[in-house]
C-alpha positions as CSV (number, residue, x, y, z in Angstrom):
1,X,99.7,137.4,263.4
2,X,96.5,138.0,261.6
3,X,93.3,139.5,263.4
4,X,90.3,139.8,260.9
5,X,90.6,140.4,256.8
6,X,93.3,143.3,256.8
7,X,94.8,143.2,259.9
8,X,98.7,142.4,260.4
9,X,100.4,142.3,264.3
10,X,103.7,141.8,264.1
11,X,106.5,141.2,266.8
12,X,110.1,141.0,266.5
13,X,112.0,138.0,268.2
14,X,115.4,137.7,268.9
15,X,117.2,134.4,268.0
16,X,119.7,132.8,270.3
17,X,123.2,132.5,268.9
18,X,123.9,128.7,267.3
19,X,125.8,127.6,270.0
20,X,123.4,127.1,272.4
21,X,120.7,125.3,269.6
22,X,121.9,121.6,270.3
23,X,120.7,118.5,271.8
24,X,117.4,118.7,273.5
25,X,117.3,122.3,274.2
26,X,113.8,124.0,273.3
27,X,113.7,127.8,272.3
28,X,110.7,129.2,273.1
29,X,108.7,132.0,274.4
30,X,105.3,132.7,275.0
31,X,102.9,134.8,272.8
32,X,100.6,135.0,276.0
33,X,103.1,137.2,278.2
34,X,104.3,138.9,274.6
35,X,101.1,140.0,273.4
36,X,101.1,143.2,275.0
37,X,104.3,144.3,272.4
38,X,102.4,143.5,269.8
39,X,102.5,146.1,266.8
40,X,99.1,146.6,264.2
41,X,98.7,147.4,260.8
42,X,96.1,147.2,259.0
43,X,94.2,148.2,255.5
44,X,90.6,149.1,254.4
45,X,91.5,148.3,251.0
46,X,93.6,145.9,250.8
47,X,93.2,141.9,251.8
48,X,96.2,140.9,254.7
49,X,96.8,137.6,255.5
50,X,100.4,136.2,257.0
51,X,99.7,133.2,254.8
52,X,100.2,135.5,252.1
53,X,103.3,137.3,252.9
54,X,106.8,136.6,252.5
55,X,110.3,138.4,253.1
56,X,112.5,140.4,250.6
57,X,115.6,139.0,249.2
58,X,117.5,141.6,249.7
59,X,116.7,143.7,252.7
60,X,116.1,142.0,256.4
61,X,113.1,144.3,257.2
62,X,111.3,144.7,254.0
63,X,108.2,142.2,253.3
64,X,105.7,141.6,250.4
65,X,102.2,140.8,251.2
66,X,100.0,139.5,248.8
67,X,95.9,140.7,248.0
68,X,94.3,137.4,249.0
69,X,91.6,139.1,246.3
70,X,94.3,139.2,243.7
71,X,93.0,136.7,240.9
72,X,94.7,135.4,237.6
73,X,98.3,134.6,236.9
74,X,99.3,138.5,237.9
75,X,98.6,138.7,241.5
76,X,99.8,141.7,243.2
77,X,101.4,143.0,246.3
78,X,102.5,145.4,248.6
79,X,105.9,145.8,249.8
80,X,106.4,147.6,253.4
81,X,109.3,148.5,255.5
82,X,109.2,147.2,259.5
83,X,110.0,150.4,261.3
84,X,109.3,150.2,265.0
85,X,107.3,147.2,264.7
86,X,105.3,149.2,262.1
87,X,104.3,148.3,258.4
88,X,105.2,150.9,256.4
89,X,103.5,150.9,252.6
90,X,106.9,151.3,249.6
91,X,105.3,150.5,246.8
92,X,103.1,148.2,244.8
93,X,104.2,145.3,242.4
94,X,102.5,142.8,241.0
95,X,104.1,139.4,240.0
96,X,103.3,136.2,237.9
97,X,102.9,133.3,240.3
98,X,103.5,130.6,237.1
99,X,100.7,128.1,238.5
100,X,101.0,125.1,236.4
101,X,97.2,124.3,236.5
102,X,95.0,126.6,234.4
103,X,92.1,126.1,236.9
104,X,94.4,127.5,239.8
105,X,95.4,130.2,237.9
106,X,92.0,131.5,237.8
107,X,91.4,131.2,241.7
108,X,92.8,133.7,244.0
109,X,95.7,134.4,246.2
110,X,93.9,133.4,249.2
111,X,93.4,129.7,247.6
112,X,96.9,129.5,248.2
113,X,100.0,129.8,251.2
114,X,102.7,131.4,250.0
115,X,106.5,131.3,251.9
116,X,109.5,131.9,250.8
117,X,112.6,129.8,251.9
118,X,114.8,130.5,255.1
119,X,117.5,132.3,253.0
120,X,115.0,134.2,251.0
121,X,116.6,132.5,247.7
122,X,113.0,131.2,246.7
123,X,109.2,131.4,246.9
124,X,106.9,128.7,247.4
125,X,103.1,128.5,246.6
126,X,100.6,125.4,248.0
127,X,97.5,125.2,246.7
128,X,94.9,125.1,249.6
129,X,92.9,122.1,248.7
130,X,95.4,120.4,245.6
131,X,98.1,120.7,247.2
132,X,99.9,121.2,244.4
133,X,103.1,123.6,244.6
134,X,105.1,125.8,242.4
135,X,108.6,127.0,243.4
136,X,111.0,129.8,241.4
137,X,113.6,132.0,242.1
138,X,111.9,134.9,244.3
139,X,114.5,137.9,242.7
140,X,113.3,136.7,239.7
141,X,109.6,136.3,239.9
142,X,109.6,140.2,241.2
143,X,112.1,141.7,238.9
144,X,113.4,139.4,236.5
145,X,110.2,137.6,235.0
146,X,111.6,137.0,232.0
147,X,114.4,134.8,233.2
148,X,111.8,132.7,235.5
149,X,112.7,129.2,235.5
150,X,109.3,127.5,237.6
151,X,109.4,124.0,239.4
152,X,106.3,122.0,240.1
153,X,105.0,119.4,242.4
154,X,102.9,117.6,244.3
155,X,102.3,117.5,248.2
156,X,100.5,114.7,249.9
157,X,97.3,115.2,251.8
158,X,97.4,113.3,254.8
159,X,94.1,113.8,256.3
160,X,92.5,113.7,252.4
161,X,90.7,116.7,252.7
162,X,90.2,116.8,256.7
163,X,92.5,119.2,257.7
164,X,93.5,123.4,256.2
165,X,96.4,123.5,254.7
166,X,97.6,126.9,256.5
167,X,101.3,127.6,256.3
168,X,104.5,126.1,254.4
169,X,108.2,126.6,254.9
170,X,111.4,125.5,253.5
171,X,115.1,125.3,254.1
172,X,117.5,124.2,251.1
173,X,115.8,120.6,250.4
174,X,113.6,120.7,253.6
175,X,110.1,121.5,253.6
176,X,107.6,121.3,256.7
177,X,103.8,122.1,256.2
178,X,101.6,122.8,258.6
179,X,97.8,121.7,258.8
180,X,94.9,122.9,261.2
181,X,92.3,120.5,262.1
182,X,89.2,122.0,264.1
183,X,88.1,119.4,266.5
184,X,85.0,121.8,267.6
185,X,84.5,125.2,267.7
186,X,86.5,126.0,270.6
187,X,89.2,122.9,270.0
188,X,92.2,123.1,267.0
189,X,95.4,121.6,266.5
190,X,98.0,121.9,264.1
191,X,99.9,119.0,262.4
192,X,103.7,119.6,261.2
193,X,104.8,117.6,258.3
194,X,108.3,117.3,257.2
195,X,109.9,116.1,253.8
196,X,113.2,116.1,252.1
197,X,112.8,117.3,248.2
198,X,115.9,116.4,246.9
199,X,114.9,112.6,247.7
200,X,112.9,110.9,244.2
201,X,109.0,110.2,245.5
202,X,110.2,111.0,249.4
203,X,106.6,110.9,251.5
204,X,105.9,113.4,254.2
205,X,106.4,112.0,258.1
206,X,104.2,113.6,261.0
207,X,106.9,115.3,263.4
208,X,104.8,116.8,265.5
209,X,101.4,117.8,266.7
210,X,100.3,120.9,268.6
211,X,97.3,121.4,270.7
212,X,96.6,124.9,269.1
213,X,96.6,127.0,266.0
214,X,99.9,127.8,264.6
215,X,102.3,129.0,261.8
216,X,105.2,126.9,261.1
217,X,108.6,128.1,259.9
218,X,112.1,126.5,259.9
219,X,115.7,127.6,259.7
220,X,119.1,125.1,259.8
221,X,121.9,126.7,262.2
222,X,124.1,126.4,258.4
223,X,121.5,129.2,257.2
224,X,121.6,131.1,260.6
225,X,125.4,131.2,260.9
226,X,125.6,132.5,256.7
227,X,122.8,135.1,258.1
228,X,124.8,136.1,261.4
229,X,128.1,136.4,258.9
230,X,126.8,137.9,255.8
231,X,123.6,140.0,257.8
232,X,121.0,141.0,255.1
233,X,120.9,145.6,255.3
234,X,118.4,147.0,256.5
235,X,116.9,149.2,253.3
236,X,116.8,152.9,252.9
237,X,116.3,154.8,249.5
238,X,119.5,154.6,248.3
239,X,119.9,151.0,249.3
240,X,116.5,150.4,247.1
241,X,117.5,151.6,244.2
242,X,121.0,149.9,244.1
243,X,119.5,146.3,244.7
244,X,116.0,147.1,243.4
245,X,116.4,148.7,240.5
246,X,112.9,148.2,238.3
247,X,110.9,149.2,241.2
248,X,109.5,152.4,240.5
249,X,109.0,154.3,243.7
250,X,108.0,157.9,245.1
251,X,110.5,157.8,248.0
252,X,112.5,161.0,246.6
């Protein structure tokens, strides 16, 4: 959860096992009663947004988050370690983000929402107000750029300019957007889109709409039963070098 520019809470959630996600059953839980456990970060130099972060392929606590001020095709990045609830700075990189648009290159991170997919295999970048979206392989976009192989697209605008664009998530061929419409200054509500990639010229369909701000994400039980049997490791030096290796660090 963001508060202000450079400010990142975060809280860890535990899942419930498969078994019990069927039929009409509703996981939930409330921030309200959860706030309390809430862990801060924060930076007086650098720009954090949770629009602009997303998690490492490799390692289950380790996340990048982007410098909304980051501008040009190179945008860079921070990549921390969740220790106790705590962001803890690795290192820096900085990454090509392959926007097909020349004009969009130009504009900064913050223009965009950035997320990658549910079993970390790929990023995905939306354009704020075009809508327009690039995906790639996230391993390679961070330590393989010269094997990058970049898709593009289009997203619809339902609302045509009416509502923020302000979070995307995606599954295999699923992809849900979210979008926050302000009503008044004291009245939002968030708008979940849903549409299925591998179909030629699919349109989005409204799934749901929620009487407050919110960030969207999704996950099929196929993803969270690979997950459960083939659990991502938690990262340590060694671990870093051994599935990391171009990224130059100080951590001996």
């Amino acid at each position: 959860m963001r508060q202000g520019p450079s400010r990142l809470c975060t809280l860890e959630v535990s899942i419930p096992p498969p078994e019990i996600l069927f039929g009409s059953h509703v996981f939930r839980y409330s921030l309200v009663t959860s706030i309390r456990f809430l862990v801060c970060s924060h930076s007086e130099s650098f720009r954090l947004d949770s629009a602009q972060t997303f998690l490492d392929t490799a390692f289950q606590d380790v996340l990048y988050a982007v410098d909304g001020d980051s501008a040009g095709r190179q945008w860079t990045a921070k990549q921390m370690v969740l220790r106790n609830g705590t962001l803890r700075l690795l290192s820096t990189v900085t990454f090509d983000h392959f926007s097909q648009d020349r004009k969009e290159s130009r504009e900064p991170a913050s223009s965009f929402v950035i997320g990658s997919d549910s079993s970390r295999h790929s990023l995905v970048t939306v354009n704020r107000q075009s809508r327009s979206y690039t995906t790639a392989c996230l391993f390679d976009l961070l330590f393989r750029p010269e094997s990058v192989k970049a898709d593009s697209g289009q997203l619809e605008n339902p609302f045509g300019g009416a509502a923020e664009l302000n979070s995307v998530a995606s599954d295999g061929p699923l992809v849900l957007i979210g979008e926050e419409k302000r009503a008044g200054p004291f009245a939002t509500s968030t708008f979940l889109y849903a549409v299925n990639s591998s179909v030629r010229n699919a349109r989005m369909s409204c799934i749901a709409q929620l009487d407050f701000a919110a960030k969207i994400g999704v996950v099929r039980i196929s993803t969270i039963k690979k997950l459960t049997e083939e659990p991502l490791p938690k990262f340590s030096p060694q671990r870093k070098k051994e599935h990391h290796p171009k990224v130059n660090d100080d951590l001996d």
